[in-house]
N, C-alpha and C positions, 0 to 999 in steps of 0.2 A: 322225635316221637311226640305223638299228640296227646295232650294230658285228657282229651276224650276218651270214652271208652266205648267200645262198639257192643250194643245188647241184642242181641237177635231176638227177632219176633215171635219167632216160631217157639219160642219156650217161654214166653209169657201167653201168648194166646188162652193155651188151655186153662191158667188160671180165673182171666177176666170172663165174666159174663154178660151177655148182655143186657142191658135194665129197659122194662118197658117202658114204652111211650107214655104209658100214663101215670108212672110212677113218676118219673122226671117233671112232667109236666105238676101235677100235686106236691112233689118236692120245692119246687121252684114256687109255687102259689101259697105255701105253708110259709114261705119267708120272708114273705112282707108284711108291713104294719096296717091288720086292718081296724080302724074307728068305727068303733060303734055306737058313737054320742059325737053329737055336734052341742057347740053352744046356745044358748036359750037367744034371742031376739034380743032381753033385755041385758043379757052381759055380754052378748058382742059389740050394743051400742056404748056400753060403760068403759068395756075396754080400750072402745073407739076414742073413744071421750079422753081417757089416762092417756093414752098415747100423743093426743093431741095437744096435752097439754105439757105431756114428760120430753117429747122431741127436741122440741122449742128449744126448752131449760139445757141439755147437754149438748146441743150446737152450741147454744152461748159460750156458756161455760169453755168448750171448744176450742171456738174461737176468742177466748179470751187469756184461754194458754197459750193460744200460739199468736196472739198478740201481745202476751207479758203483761196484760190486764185483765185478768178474773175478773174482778168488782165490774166493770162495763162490761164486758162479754155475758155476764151471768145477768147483769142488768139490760141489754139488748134482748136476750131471751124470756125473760120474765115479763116483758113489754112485748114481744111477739104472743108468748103464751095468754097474756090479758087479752088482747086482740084476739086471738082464736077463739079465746074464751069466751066473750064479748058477742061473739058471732053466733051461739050453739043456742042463742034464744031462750026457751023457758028450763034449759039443764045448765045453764052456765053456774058458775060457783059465784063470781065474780058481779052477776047482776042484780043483786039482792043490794051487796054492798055499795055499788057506785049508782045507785037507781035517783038516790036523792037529788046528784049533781046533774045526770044524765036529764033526767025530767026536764030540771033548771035551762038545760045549755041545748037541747034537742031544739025550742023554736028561734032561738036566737042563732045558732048554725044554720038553720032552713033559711032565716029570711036575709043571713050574710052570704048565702050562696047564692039566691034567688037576687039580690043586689048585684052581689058578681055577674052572675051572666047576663043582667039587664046592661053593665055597665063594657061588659067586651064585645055584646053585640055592636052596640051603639058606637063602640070603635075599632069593628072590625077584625076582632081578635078571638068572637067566638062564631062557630057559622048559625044561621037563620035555620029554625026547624024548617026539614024538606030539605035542605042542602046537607049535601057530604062536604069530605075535606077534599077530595079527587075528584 
């Protein structure tokens, strides 16, 4: 015997109703999340900005447990996060405080790049403006 049980139709029918089309439809549209506020311009860019700098930090961290070194892993990402940070121009946190050094070290980096590629043209190892590598 089957542990189913057979219900006929015909004696639930009279029960059930039909429900209108538009009641289902406004049933169904009552039960989503609707927003009625988006965030302001200026704290979506703030948030933007937290994120940018909080990512970083628990990748490290991350990968610093599943390398069994925290201390570096957490140090990898605070050095990525400086960098990002570094990058976001007049909202960075970070450039107020390294500005003194950066000032210092900005034309002396320009003129040991500008060396460098005077010195790989000249053998061959950087291509001549107007030429690609292909």
């Amino acid at each position: 015997m089957s542990s189913r049980k057979f219900v006929d139709a015909t004696v639930l029918a009279p029960l059930v109703e039909p429900v209108p089309r538009r009641a289902v439809s406004a049933f169904h549209h009552d039960r989503h999340v609707h927003y009625t506020h988006e965030l302001s311009d200026d704290a979506t860019e703030a948030s933007t900005r937290m994120l940018i700098r909080l990512v970083p930090m628990v990748y490290g961290g991350v990968l610093g447990v599943l390398a069994e070194h925290v201390i570096l892993g957490l140090l990898a990402g605070f050095v990525l996060t400086l960098a990002l940070d570094l990058r976001m121009g007049k909202d960075s946190l970070f450039r107020p405080v390294f500005a003194p050094v950066t000032d210092r070290l900005r034309p002396r980096v320009k003129s040991s790049v500008v060396r460098a590629k005077i010195w790989g043209r000249r053998h061959g190892l950087v291509p001549r403006r107007g030429y690609g590598l292909g």
